[in-house]
C-alpha positions as CSV (number, residue, x, y, z in Angstrom):
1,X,89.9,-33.3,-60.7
2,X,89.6,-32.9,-57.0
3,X,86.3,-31.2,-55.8
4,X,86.0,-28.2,-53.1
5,X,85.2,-29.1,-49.4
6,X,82.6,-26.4,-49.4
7,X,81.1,-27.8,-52.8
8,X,80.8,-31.2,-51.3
9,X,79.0,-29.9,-48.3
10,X,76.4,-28.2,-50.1
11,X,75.8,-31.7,-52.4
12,X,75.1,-33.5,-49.6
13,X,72.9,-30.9,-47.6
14,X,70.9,-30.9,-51.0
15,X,70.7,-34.9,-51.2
16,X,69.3,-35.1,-47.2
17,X,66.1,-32.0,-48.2
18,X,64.8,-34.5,-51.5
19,X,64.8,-37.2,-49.4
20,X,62.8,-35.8,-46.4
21,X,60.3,-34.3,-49.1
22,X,60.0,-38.2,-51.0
23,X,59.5,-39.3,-47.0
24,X,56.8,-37.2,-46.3
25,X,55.2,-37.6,-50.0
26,X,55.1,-41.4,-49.7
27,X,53.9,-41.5,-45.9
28,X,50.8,-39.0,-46.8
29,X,50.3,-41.2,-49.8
30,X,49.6,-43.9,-48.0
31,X,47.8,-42.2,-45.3
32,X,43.8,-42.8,-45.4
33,X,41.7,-40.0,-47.0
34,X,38.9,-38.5,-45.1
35,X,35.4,-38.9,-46.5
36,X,34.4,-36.2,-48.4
37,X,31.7,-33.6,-47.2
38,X,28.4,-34.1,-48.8
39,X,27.4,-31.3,-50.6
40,X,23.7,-29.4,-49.8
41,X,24.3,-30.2,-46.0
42,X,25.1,-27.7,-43.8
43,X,26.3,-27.8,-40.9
44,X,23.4,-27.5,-37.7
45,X,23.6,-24.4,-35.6
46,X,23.4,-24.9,-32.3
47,X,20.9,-23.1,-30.3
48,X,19.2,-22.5,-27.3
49,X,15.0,-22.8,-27.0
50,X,12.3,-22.5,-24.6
51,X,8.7,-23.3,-25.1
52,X,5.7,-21.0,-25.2
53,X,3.6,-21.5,-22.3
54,X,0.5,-19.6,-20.7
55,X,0.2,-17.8,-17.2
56,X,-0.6,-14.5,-15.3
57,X,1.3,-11.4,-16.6
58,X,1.9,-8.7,-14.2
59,X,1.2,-5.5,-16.1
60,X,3.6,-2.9,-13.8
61,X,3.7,0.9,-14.2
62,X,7.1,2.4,-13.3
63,X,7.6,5.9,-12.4
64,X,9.9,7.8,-10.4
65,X,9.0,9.1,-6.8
66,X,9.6,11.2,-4.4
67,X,8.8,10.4,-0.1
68,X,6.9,12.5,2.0
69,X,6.0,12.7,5.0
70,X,2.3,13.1,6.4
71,X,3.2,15.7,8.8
72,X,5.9,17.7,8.9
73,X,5.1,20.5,12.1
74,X,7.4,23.1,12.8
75,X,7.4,23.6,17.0
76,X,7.0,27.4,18.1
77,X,6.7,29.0,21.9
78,X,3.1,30.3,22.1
79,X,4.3,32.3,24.7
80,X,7.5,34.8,25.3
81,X,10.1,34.2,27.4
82,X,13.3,32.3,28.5
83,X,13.9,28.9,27.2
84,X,15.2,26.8,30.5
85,X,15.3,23.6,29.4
86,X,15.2,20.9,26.7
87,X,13.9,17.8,27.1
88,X,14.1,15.7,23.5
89,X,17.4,14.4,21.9
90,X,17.6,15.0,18.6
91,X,16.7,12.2,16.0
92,X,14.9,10.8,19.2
93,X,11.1,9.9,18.1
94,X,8.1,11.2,20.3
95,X,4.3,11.1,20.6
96,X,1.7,13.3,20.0
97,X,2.1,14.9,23.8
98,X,5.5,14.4,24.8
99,X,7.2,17.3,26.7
100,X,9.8,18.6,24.4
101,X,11.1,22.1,26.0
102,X,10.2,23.9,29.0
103,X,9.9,28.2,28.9
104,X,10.0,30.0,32.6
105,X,6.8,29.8,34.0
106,X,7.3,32.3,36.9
107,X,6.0,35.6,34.9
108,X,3.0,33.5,33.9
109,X,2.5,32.0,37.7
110,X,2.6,35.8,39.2
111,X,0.0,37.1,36.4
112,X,-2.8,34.1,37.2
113,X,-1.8,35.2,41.6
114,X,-2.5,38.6,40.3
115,X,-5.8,37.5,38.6
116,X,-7.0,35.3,40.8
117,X,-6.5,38.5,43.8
118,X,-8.9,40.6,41.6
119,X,-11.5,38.0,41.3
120,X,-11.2,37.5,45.1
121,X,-11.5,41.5,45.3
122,X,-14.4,42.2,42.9
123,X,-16.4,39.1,44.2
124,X,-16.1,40.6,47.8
125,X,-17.0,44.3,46.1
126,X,-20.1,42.4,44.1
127,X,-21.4,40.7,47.4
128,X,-22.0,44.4,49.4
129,X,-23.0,46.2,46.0
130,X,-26.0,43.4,46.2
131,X,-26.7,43.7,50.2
132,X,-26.9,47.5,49.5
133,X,-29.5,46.7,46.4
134,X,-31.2,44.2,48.9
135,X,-31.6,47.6,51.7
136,X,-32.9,49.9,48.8
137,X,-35.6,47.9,47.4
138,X,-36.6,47.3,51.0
139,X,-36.4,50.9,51.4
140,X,-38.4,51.8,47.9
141,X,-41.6,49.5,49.4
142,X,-41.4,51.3,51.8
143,X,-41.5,54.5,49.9
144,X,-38.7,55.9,51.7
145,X,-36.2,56.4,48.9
146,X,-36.3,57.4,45.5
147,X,-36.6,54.8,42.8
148,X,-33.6,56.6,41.0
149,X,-31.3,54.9,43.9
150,X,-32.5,51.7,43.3
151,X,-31.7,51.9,39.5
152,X,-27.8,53.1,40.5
153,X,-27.3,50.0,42.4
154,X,-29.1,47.8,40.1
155,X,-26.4,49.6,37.4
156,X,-23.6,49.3,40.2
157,X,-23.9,45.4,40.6
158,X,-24.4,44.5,36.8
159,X,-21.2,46.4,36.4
160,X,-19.3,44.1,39.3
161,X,-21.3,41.1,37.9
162,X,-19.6,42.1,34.1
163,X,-15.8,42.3,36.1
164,X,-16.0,38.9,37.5
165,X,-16.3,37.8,34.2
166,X,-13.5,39.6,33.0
167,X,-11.3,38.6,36.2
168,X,-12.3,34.8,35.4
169,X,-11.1,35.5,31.5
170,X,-7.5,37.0,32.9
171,X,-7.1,33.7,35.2
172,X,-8.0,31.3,32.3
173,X,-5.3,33.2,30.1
174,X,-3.0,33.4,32.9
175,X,-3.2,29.5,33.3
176,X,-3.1,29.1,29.8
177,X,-0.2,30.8,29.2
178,X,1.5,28.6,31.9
179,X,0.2,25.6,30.3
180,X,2.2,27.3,27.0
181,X,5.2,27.2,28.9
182,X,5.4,23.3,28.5
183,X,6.3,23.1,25.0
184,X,4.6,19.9,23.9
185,X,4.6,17.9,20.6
186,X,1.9,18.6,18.5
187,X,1.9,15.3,16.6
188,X,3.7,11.9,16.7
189,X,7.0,11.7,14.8
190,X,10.9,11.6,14.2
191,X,12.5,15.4,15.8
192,X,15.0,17.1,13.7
193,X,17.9,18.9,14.9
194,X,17.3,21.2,17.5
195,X,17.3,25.2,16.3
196,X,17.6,27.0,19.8
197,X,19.4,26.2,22.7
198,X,18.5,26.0,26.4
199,X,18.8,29.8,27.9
200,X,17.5,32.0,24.9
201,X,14.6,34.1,24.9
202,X,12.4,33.0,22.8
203,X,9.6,34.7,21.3
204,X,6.2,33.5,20.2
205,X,6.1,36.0,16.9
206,X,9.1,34.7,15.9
207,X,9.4,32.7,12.7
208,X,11.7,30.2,14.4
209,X,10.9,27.3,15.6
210,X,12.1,25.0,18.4
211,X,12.9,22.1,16.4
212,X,10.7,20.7,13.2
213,X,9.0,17.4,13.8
214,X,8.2,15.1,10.7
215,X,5.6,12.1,10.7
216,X,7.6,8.9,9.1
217,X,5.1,6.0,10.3
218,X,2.8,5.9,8.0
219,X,4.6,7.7,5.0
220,X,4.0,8.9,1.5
221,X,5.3,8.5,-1.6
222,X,4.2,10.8,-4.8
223,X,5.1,10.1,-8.2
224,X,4.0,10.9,-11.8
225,X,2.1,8.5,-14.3
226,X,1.5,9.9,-18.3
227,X,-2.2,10.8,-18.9
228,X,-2.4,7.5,-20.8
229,X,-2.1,5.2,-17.7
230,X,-5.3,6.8,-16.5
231,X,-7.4,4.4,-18.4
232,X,-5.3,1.2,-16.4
233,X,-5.4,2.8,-13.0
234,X,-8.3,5.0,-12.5
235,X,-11.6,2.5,-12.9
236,X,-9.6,-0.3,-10.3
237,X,-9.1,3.2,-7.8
238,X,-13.3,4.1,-8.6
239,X,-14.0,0.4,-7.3
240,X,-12.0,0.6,-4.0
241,X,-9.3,-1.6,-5.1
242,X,-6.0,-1.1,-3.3
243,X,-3.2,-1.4,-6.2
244,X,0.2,-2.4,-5.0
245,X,3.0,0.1,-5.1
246,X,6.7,-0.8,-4.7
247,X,9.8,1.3,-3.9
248,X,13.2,1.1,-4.9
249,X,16.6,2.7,-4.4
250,X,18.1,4.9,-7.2
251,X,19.3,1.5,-8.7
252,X,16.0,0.4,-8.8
253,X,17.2,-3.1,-7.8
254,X,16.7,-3.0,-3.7
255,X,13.3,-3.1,-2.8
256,X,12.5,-0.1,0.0
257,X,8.9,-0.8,1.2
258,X,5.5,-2.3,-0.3
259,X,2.5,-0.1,0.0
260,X,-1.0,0.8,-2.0
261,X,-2.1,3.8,-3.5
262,X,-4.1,6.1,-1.5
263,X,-5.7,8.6,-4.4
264,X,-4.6,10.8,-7.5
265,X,-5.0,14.2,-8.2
266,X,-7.5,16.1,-9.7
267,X,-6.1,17.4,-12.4
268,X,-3.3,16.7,-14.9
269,X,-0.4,19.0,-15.6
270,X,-1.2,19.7,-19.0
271,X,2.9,21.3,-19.6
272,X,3.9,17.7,-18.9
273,X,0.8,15.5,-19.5
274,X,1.1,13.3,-16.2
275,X,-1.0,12.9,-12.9
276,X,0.1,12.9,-9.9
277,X,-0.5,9.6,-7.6
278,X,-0.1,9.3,-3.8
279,X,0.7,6.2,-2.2
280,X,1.0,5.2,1.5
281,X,3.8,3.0,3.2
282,X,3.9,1.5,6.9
283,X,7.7,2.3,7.2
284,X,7.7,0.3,10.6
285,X,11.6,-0.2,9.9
286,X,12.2,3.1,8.8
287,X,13.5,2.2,5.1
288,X,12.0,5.4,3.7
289,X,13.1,8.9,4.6
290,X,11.7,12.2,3.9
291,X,12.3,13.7,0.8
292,X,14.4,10.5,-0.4
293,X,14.0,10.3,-4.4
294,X,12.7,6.2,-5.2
295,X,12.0,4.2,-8.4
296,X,8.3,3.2,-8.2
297,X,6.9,0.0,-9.7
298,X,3.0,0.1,-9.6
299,X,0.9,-3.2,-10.3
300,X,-2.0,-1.9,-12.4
301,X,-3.2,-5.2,-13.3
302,X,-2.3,-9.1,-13.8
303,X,-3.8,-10.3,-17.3
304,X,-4.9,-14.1,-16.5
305,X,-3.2,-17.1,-18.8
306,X,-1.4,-15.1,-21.2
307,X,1.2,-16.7,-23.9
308,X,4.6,-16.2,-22.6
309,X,8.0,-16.6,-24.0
310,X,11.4,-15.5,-23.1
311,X,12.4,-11.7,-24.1
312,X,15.2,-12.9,-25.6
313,X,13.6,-14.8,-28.5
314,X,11.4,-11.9,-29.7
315,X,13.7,-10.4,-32.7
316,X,13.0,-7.0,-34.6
317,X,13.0,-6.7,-38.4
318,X,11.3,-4.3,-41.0
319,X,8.3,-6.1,-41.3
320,X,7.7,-5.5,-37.4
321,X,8.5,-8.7,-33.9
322,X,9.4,-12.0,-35.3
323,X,10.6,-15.3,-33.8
324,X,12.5,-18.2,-34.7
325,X,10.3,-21.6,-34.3
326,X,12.0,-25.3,-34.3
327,X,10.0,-27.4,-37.1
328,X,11.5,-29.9,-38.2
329,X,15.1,-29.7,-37.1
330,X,15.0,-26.0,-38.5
331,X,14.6,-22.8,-37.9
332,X,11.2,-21.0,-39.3
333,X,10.2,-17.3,-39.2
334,X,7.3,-16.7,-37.5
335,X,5.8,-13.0,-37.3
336,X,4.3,-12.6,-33.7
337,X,2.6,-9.5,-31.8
338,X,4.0,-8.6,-28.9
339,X,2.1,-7.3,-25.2
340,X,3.7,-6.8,-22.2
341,X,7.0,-7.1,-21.8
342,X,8.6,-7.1,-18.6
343,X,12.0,-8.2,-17.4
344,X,13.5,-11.4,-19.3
345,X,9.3,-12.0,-20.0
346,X,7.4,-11.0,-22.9
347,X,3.7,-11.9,-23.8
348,X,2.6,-12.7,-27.3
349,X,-0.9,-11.8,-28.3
350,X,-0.8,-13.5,-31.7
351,X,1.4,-15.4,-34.3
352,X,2.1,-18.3,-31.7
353,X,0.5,-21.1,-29.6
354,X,1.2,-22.8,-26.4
355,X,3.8,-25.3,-26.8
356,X,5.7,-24.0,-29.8
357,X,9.5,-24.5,-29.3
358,X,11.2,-20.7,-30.3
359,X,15.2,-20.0,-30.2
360,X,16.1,-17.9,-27.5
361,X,20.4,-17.9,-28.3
362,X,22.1,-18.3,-31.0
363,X,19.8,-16.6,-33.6
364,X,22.3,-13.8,-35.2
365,X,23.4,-17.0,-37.4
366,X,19.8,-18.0,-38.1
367,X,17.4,-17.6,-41.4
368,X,14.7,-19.2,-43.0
369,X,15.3,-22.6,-43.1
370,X,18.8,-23.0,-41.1
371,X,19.3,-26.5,-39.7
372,X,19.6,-25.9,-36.3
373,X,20.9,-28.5,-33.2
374,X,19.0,-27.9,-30.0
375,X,21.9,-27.8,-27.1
376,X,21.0,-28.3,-23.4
């Protein structure tokens, strides 16, 4: 009987698969079997460590701030009239002194002339009312006048005397009032924009200014500390100390300016319970501007050889801080108390001792007793 093509084809595809599979059966067969894993040991974790060590600990107080400046003056005319010109650019910064603006001094020149003329006129006035007081007590020795004369002239030249003084008060406000018409600056400082321009009247009752100058070199900076911080800052301030302050951008990661605290308040806001602290800045280079919100980092105090050990190996469970110590080739628990901690830094104030080796990475795999393998 002659079989199919098709049937044939299939036999053979058949034959070829059970011999690949007997291939492949003997070849593993004869391949070398792995040594088995021991059983009770685990694998080591790998992990990272760092070893407890002692030294100064920073404690910092951070706040937010706000600048101010010293003196912030707001430059009126004393005196009425027509602004002519103005001297300062604005931004530009000036000293205590500096012409800024000048007001028409004319009117004020015409009312000293006008006072100095009376005073010329009641001096000359003053001078005969006393010659004539001279003739009448000469007269009066003589008995040839009555003594009632004598006391009008005495009455006459008091009166002169009394306008001279007021002639001498009209020149000194005349010449004042042309010393007002040379606006100067009242303080040292950075001048704002400029609020009135060159040919205005300006008047000396107005609420208006001229332009508004603010002190920038030295500078302030306020800011709030809780209630609690009191007991950290206040007996250093009693003792004179100067406490480093700090200032930062919004980021609080570019430092501004470096300064020391200058005083606190005298109360505390008792709707937030915080005081309010002032601290003074150089600003030389102009880093800090008026009004210019800051982070501020302020060094209360530096506790001397304290045990250290990276933030990152301090771990939080229900019973409270905890760390992993290397013993052994393993991992121990080891319940600490924490202090300060600042940055990647944190100080321990019990449970550990200088020199002990804790896990810093790596612990999320960790428990009592896990083999561990320190990695470099």
């Amino acid at each position: 009987m002659r079989v199919p093509v098709s049937l044939r084809r299939r036999t053979a595809v058949v034959l070829v698969g059970v011999a690949l599979v007997g291939a492949v059966v003997v070849y593993t067969s004869r391949q070398p079997s792995a040594a088995p894993a021991r059983s009770g040991a685990p694998a080591a974790l790998p992990v990272a460590v760092a070893t407890a060590s002692r030294t100064d600990v920073p404690v910092r107080l951070t706040a937010l701030g706000s600048v101010a400046a010293f003196n912030t003056v707001t430059v009126r005319p004393r005196v009425d009239g027509q602004l002519m010109r103005v001297i300062f650019r604005e931004g530009q910064f000036v000293n205590r002194g500096d012409l800024l603006a000048e007001i028409d001094p004319r009117p004020f020149q015409v009312q000293l002339e006008q006072a100095q003329g009376q005073l010329a006129k009641d001096q000359a006035q003053l001078a005969t009312a006393r010659l004539d007081l001279a003739r009448y007590q000469t007269l009066l020795s003589q008995d040839s006048i009555a003594r009632q004369n004598v006391d009008t002239q005495l009455s006459t030249v008091a009166q002169l005397e009394a306008g001279l003084k007021v002639d001498q008060a009209a020149i000194d406000t005349a010449r004042l009032n042309l010393t007002y018409s040379r606006v100067t600056a009242p303080t040292s400082g950075r001048v704002g924009l400029r609020l009135v321009d060159a040919g205005n009247v300006v008047i000396a009752s107005s609420s208006t200014g001229l332009v508004v100058i603010t002190q920038v070199e030295p500078i302030a900076v306020v800011f709030t500390l809780p209630e609690d911080a009191l007991r950290l800052v206040l007996p250093r301030i009693r003792t004179g100390a100067k406490l480093p302050v700090d200032a930062f951008d919004r980021a609080g990661t570019t430092r501004l300016a470096s300064g020391s605290v200058v005083t606190l308040d005298n109360q505390i806001d008792q709707s937030t319970g915080t005081v309010r602290v002032k601290a003074v800045f150089d600003n030389r280079d102009h880093a800090l501007f008026p009004a210019q919100f800051v982070n501020v980092q302020l060094l209360a105090d530096t506790r001397r050889a304290e045990l250290v050990v990276p933030a990152a190996a301090v771990q939080q469970g229900p019973q409270g801080a905890f760390v992993y110590v290397v013993h052994d080739g393993k991992a121990v628990v080891r319940p600490v108390t924490t202090g300060i901690i600042e940055g990647e830094r944190a100080s321990i104030l019990k449970g550990l001792d200088a020199g002990d080796v804790v896990i810093t990475d790596g612990v999320d795999r960790l428990r009592e007793g896990s083999t561990v393998e320190v990695r470099q």
